[in-house]
TIKOLFI-320200 format. One record per residue (C-alpha): y, x, z; residue in three letters. Coordinates in pm, 1 decimal. Example, Ala and Ser with C-alpha at 12.3 -4.5 7.8 and 13.67 -1.06 7.14 Angstrom:
-450.0,1230.0,780.0,ala
-106.0,1367.0,714.0,ser
! end
This chain:
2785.2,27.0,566.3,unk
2564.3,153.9,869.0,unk
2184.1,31.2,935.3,unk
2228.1,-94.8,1306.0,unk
1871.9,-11.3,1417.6,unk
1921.6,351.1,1377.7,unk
2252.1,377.2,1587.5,unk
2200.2,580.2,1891.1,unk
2281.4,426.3,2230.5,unk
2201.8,552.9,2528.8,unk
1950.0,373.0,2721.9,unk
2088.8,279.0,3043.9,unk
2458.7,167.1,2841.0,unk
2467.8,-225.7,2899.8,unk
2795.9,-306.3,2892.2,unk
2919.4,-427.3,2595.5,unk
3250.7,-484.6,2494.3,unk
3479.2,-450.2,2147.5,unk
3626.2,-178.2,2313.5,unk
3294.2,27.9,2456.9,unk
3145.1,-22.9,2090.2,unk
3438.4,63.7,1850.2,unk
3465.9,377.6,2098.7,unk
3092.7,431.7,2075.9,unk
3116.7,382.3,1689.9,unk
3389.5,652.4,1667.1,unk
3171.7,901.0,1852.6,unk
2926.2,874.4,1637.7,unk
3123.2,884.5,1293.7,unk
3250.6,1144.6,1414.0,unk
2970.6,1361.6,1469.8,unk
2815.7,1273.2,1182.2,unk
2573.0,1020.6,1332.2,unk
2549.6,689.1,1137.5,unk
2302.2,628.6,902.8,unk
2457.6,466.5,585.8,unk
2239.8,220.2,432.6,unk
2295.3,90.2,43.1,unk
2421.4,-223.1,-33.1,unk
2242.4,-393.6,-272.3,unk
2388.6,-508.7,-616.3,unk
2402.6,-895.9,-763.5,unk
2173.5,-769.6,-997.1,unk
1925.5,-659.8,-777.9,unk
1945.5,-905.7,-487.3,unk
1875.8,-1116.1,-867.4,unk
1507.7,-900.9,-948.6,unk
1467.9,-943.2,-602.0,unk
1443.7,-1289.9,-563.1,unk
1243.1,-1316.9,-892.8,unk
976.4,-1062.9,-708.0,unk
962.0,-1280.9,-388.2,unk
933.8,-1600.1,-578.0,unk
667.6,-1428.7,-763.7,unk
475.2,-1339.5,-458.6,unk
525.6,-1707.1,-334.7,unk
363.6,-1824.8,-626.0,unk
34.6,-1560.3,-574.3,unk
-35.5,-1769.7,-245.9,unk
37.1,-2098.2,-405.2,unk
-207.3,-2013.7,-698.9,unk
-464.5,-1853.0,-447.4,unk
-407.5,-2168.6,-198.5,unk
-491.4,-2424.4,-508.4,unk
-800.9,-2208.9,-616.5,unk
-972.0,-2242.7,-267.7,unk
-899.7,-2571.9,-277.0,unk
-1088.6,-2646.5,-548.5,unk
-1379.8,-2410.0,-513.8,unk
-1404.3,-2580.0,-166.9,unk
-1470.6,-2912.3,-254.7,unk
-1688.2,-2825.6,-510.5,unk
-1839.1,-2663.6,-177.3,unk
-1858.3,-2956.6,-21.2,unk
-2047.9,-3132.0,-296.3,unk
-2273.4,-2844.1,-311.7,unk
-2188.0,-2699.8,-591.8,unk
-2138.4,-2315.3,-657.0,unk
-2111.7,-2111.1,-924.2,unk
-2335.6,-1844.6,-1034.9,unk
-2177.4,-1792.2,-1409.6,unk
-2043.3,-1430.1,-1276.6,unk
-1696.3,-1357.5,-1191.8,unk
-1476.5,-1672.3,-1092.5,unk
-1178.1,-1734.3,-1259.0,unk
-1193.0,-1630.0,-1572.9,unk
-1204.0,-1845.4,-1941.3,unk
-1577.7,-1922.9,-1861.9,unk
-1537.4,-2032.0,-1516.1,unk
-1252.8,-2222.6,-1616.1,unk
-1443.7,-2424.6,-1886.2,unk
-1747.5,-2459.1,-1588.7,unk
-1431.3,-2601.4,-1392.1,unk
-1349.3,-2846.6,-1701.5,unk
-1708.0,-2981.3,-1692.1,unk
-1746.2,-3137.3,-1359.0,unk
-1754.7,-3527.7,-1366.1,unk
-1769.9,-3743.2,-1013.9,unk
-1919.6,-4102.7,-983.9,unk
-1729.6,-4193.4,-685.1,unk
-1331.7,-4214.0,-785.2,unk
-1209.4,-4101.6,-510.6,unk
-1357.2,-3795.9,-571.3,unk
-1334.1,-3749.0,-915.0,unk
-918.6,-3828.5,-830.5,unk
-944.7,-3573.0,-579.5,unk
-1119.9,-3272.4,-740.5,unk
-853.4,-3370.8,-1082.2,unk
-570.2,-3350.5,-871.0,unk
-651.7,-3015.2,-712.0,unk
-756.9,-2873.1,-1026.3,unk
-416.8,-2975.5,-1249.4,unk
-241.2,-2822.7,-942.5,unk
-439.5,-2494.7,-971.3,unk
-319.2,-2473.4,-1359.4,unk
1.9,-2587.0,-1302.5,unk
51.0,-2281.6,-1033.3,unk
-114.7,-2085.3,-1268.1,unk
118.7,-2108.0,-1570.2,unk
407.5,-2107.9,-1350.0,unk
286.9,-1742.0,-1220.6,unk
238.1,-1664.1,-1585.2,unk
602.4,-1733.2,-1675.8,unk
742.1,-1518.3,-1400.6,unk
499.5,-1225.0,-1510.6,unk
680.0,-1275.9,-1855.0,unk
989.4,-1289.8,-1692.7,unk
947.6,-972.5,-1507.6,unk
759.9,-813.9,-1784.8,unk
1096.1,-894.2,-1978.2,unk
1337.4,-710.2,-1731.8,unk
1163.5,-462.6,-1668.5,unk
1175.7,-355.0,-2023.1,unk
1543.9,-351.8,-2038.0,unk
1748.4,-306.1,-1715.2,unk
1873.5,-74.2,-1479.2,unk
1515.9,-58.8,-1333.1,unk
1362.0,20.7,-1648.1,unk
1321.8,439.6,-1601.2,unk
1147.4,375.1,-1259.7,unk
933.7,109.2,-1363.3,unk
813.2,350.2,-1634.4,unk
772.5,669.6,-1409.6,unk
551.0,431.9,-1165.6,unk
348.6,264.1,-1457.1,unk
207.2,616.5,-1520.8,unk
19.0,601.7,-1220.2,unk
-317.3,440.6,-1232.9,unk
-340.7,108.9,-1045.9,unk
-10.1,23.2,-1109.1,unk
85.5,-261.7,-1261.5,unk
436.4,-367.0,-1450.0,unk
470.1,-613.0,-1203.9,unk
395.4,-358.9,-922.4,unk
611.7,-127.0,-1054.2,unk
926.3,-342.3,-1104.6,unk
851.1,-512.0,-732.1,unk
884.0,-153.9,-573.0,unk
1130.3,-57.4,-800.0,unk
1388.5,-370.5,-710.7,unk
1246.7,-376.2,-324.6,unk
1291.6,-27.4,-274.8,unk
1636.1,52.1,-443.1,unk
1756.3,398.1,-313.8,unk
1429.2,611.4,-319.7,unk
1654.2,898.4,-184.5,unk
1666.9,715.3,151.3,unk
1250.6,766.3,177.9,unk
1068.5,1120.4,229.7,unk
708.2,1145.9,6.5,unk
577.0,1097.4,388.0,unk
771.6,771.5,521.4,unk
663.1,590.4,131.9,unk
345.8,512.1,257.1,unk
444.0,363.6,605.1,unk
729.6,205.3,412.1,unk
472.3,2.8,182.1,unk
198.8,-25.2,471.8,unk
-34.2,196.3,306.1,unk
-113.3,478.3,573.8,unk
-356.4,201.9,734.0,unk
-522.6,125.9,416.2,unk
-605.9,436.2,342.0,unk
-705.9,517.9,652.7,unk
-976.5,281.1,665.9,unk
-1103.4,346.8,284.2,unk
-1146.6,670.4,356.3,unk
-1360.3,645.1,685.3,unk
-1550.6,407.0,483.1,unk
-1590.7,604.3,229.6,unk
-1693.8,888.4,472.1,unk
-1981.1,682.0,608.4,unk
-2242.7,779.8,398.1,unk
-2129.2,1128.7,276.9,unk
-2123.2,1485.1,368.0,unk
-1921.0,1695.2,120.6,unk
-1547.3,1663.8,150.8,unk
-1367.9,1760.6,-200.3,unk
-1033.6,1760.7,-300.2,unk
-897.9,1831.5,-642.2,unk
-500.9,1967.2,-735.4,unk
-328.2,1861.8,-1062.7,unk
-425.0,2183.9,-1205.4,unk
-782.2,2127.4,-1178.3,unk
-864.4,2339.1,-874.2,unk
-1161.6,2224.7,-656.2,unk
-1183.1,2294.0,-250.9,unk
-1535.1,2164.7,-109.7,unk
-1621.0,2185.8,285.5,unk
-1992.1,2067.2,363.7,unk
-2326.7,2124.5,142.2,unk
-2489.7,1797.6,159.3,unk
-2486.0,1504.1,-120.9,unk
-2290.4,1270.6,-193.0,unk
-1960.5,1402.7,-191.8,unk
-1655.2,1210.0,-141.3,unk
-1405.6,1348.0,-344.8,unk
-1011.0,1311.9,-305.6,unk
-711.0,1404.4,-480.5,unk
-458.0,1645.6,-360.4,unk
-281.9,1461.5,-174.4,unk
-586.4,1360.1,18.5,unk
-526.7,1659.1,220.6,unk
-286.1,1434.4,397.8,unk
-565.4,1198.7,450.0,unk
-770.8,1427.1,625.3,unk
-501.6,1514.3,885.2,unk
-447.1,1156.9,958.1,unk
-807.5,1095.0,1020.0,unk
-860.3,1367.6,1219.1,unk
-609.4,1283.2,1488.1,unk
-356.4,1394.9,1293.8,unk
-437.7,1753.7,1332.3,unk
-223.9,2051.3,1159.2,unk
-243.9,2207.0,861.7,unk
-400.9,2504.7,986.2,unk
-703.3,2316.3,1203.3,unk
-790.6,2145.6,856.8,unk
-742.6,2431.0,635.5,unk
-993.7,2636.8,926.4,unk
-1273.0,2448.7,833.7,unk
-1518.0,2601.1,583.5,unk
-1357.0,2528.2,263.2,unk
-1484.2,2693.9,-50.6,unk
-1290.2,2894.7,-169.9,unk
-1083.2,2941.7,148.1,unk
-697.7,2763.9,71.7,unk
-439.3,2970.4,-47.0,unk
-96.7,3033.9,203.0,unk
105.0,2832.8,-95.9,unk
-172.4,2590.4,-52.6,unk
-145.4,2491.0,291.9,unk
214.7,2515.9,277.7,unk
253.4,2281.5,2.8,unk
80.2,1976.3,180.5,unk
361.1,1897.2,369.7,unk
478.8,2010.0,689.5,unk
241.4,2054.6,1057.0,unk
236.7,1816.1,1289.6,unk
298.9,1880.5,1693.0,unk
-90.3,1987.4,1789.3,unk
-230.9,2211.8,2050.2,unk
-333.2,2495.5,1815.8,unk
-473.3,2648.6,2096.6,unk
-753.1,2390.9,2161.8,unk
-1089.2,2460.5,1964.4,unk
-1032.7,2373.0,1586.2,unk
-1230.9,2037.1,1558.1,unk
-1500.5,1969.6,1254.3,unk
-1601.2,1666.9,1031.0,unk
-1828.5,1642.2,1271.4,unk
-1693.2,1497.4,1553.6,unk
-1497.9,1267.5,1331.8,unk
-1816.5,1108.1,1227.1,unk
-1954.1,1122.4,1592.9,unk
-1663.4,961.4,1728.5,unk
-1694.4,677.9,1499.3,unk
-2017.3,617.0,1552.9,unk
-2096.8,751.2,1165.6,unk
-2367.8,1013.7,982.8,unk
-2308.3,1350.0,1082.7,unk
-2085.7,1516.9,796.2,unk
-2222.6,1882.6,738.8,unk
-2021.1,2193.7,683.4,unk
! end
């Protein structure tokens, strides 16, 4: 089975015929060309579905919540109690009587629709917690459930979504899942109000480039970050900086591979990121 979109065609080739393409097909196959895509199982076209109907049900349940705390709105009423939609606020929730009927229908019948989306995203958290514990996604889901912020649920949705993580470099992942973006713009927030740039290895080893406080302090990885914020400069331009201690070769290597960049050009500071953005001058 070939993925379609990645089939090379040349761009001024319009005619097409049966012929022309089972030619053009050949050509390809036989150079080696077409990118074979996995077809997904019963079983996980299955976990997928439960997934999407899972999702469904997070905007149903998030839907039915606004619509309630909006009419309370309405009425006037907020609540101060602390963090909405927990036991507490659900008992505040319980405690709300109307004198007109149409409104005390009204606010009853958005509120038993709330619950009623909430138990049914309940069940399908069971449901998935249940697979995942004993299927052919179980080892993933396990591997990915290490990682902080990550949820069973998460786990098993990227898990079943995903399917052949062969078919994905540690790069592509994050523009696969629409993370690059995110991160992105945590990180220049982050970078607002700081001047020390840290990141930390799994071994413990600290790099630090700037003098001032606060710091903003990133994982390894992070070094990744920093080359996508800075206009996606090399490896070399970011390593240049004034890190203490000064990167290692195997350090700079192992942060993935350099991007096309005029290494000629002047290496560029935190600095100008922060000037270019409008943002507090970060100090090296």
């Amino acid at each position: 089975m070939a993925a379609p979109s990645k089939l090379q065609r040349p761009a001024g080739d319009r005619v097409k015929t049966d012929a022309r393409d089972a030619r053009h097909l050949a050509r390809l196959l036989h150079l080696g060309q077409i990118a074979e895509v996995t077809i997904p199982s019963i079983e996980q076209e299955a976990a997928r579905d439960l997934v999407r109907a899972r999702e469904d049900c997070r905007g149903d349940l998030m839907t039915a919540r606004h619509r309630v705390s909006k009419l309370l709105l309405r009425q006037g009423i907020v609540y101060y109690g602390g963090k909405a939609w927990t036991a507490k606020h659900e008992q505040w929730l319980r405690s709300h009587r109307f004198t007109a009927p149409g409104l005390q229908l009204a606010y009853d019948a958005a509120f038993d629709a709330m619950l009623a989306t909430l138990d049914r995203r309940d069940r399908l958290d069971r449901a998935i917690s249940a697979i995942a514990a004993d299927s052919a996604f179980t080892p993933v889901v396990t591997r990915l459930s290490c990682v902080r912020g990550i949820s069973t649920v998460t786990a098993f949705g990227l898990a079943v979504e995903i399917g052949d993580w062969g078919r994905l470099s540690g790069r592509a992942i994050g523009n696969y899942l629409g993370l690059v973006g995110v991160m992105m713009l945590y990180f220049r927030k982050r970078l607002r109000h700081n001047t020390t740039l840290l990141i930390r290895d799994e071994q413990g080893q600290q790099w630090s480039c700037g003098t001032g406080e606060p710091a903003t302090p990133l994982r390894a990885d992070g070094y990744e970050l920093l080359r996508a914020s800075y206009s996606r400069r090399s490896q070399r331009r970011i390593a240049a900086w004034n890190w203490t201690p000064a990167p290692s070769e195997q350090m700079i290597e192992r942060f993935g591979s350099s991007v096309h960049a005029n290494t000629t050009s002047p290496s560029p500071s935190p600095e100008s990121f922060a000037m270019m953005h409008g943002r507090t001058t970060v100090a090296r």
